[in-house]
N, C-alpha and C positions, 0 to 999 in steps of 0.2 A: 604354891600349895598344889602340887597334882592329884589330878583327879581320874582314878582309876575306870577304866567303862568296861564293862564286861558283858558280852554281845556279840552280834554276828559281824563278820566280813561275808559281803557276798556281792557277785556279779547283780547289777538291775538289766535284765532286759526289756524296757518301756516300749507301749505299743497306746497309740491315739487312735480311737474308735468315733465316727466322728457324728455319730445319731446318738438314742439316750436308749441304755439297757433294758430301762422300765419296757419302752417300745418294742421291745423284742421278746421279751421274756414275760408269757402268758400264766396269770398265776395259776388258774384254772387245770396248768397241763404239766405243775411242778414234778408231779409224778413220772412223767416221760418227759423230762429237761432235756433239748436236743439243742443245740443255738450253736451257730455259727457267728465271727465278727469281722469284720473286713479290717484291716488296721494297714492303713495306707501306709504309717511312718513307725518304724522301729531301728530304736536307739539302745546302744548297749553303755552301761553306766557302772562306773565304780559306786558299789554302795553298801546295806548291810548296816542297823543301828548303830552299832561300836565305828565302823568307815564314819555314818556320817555326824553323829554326834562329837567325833575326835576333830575330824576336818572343821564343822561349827564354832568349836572350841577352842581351836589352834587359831581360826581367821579371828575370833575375839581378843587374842593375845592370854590364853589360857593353856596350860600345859596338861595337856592329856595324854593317860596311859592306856591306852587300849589293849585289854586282855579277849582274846581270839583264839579262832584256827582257821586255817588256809590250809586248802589241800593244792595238790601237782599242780595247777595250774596260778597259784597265789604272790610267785615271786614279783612279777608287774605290780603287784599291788601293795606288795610291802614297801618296791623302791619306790614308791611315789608319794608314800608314807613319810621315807624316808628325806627324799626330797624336800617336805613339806614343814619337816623338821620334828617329825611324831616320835616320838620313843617307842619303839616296838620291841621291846625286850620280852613282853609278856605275851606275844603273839605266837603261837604255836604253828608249826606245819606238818602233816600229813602227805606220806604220798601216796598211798593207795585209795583217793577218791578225788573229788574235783570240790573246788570253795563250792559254798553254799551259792546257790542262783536263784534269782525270783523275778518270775515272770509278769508284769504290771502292765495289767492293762485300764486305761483310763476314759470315759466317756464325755460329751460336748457340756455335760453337769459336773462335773471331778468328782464324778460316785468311779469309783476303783473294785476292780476284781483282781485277785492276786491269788500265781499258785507260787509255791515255795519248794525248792528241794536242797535239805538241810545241809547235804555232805559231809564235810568235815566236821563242819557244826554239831554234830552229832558229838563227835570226839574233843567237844570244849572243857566236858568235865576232868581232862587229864593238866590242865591249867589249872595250877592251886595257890591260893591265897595264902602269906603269911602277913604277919606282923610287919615285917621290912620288906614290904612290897614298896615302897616309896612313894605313897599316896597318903592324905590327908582326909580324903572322902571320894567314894564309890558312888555309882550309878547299876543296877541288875537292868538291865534291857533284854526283850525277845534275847534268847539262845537256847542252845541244847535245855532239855527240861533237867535233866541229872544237873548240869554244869549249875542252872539256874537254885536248885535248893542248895545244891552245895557250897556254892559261891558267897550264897546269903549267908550261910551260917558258917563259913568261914571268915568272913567280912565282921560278921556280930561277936565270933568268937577273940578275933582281931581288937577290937574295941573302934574300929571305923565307920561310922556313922555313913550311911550310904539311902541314896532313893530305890525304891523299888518302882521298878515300871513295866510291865509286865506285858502291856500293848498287846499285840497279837498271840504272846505266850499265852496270854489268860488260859484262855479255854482248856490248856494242857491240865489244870491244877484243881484240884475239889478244893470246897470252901474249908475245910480244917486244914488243908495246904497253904491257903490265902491267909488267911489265920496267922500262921505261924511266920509267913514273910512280914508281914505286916508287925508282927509279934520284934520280928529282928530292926526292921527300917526306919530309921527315921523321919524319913518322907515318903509320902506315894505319888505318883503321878500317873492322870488317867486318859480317858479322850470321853465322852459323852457317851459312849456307846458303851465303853468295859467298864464306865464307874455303874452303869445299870447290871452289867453281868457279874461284876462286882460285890454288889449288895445284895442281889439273887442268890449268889453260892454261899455266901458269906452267912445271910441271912441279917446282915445290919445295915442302915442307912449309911448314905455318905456323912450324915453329921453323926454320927454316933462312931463310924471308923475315921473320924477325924482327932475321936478325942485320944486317938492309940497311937498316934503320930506326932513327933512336932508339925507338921505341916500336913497338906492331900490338896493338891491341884487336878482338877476337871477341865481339861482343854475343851473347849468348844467351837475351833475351827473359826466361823470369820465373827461369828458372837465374842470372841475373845477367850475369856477362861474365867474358872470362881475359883479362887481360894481359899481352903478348908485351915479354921487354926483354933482347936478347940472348940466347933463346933458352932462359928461363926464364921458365915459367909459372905466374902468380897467380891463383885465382879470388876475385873479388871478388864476395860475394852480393848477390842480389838484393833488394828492402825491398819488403816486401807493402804491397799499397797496399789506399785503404780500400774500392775497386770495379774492379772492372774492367768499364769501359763501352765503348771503341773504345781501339782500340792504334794509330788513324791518328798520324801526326804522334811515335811513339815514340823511335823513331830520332834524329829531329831533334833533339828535345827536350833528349837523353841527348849527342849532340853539341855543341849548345848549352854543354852544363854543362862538356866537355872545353875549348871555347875560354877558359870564361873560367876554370878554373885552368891551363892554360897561360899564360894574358895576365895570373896572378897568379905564375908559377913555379913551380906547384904542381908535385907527383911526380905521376907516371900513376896510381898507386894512388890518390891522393886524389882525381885528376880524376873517375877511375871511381866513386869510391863517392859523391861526387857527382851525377855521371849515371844514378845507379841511385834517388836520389831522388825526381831530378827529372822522371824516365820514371814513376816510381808516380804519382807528380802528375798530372802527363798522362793515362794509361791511365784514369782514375777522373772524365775529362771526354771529350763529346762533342767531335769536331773536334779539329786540329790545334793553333788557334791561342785557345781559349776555355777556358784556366783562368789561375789566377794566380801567385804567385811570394813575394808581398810577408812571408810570415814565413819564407819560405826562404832569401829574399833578406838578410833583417836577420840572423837565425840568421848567416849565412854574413859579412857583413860584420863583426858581431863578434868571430865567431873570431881 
């Protein structure tokens, strides 16, 4: 059963800052924000919601379809795609810009400052959903904001049941926008900070936009995550992992794992304590896209 992702490609360039931001940054002087960061070590990384949720996906033994754009410089990344046994038929290329890049910088607490420059991404809305796209169910992740409304409501218009997650998009959308994703989705997924920005544009509680969903997961980072299912709440904990090295690519990862027990009929609870696994995995490797899978994978195929 594949599972459609539709999202950014984009280069990560990670940088380790290695004092805490709060320390630098005087709230008294927000008006004249001037700060410098010293980042001893910077790593350049395949990444991008739609990169790393398809690669999560793929190491699960899950077939994902990643719908994108790469611009001039994106070929490296589709062969590695390719390599890795991804279907990229719905990935788009441009060449008059460069893929989307974002610049991660991360401090000795893994509070994160991230600037983004969209590229191609911008140009995702020319990727169009049918009917026989060859998917089962969808994921809407951060991408172009055009591509993001249209996707949904070509996915809804489809009859393809898909999560809305909106991450870092949020901010792009007024609450009668949110509304109307929400209106299309059958799942939401959030992180603790956007389900507040959330219910702010929205104007409704996380239990009250529970009841518009089959599902609405609240990630909560090393609290684990709650469960939203009509309006009743689960906290599913969190699985300590054996380091915590970079939490880039967490999120994804932890999504990842929700598609492919949905694409097994799992319950939200198993998807979730699933995804709490496979986010400790993660967190305990540099980069997004540079751990592995393969006894989590069997573990989980035997069950």
């Amino acid at each position: 059963m594949p599972a459609l992702i539709c999202g950014s490609l984009a280069f990560d360039n990670i940088m380790n800052f290695e004092g805490r931001f709060a320390d630098q940054i005087l709230p008294e002087q927000l008006h004249i924000l001037n700060v410098s960061f010293l980042v001893p070590s910077l790593r350049r990384d395949f990444g991008g919601c739609a990169g790393n949720i398809a690669y999560a996906l793929q190491q699960l033994g899950g077939q994902p379809l990643p719908m994108a754009m790469v611009g001039s410089d994106g070929a490296d990344y589709l062969q590695r795609m390719r390599e890795q046994g991804i279907d990229v038929r719905h990935v788009g290329q441009v060449q008059d810009t460069h893929t989307a890049q974002c610049m991660i910088m991360t401090d000795r607490d893994n509070n994160q400052i991230t600037a983004f420059h969209p590229g191609a991404m911008s140009q995702a809305h020319g990727n169009v959903i049918t009917a026989d796209c060859g998917a089962s169910l969808a994921i809407i992740s951060p991408d172009g904001r055009d591509a993001m409304l249209q996707h949904a409501a070509q996915l809804h218009a489809a009859g393809i049941p898909f999560v809305f997650d909106p991450g870092q998009g949020l901010p792009m959308f007024n609450g009668e926008e949110l509304l109307q994703f929400i209106a299309q989705a059958t799942w939401v997924t959030v992180n603790d900070y956007e389900a507040k920005m959330l219910s702010e544009r929205t104007g409704l509680s996380i239990e009250a936009l529970s009841h518009k969903v089959r599902g609405l997961v609240v990630t909560l980072g090393a609290e684990g995550c709650e469960v939203w299912e009509q309006g009743v709440r689960t906290l599913v904990p969190a699985v300590t992992p054996e380091a915590v090295v970079d939490p880039t690519g967490c999120g994804d990862a932890w999504r990842a794992a929700l598609l492919y027990g949905l694409e097994h009929g799992w319950s939200l609870l198993r998807c979730a304590e699933l995804g709490n696994r496979v986010g400790a995995i993660k967190v305990a490797h540099r980069g997004p896209q540079n751990y592995q899978l393969d006894a989590l994978r069997a573990e989980v195929a035997a069950a």
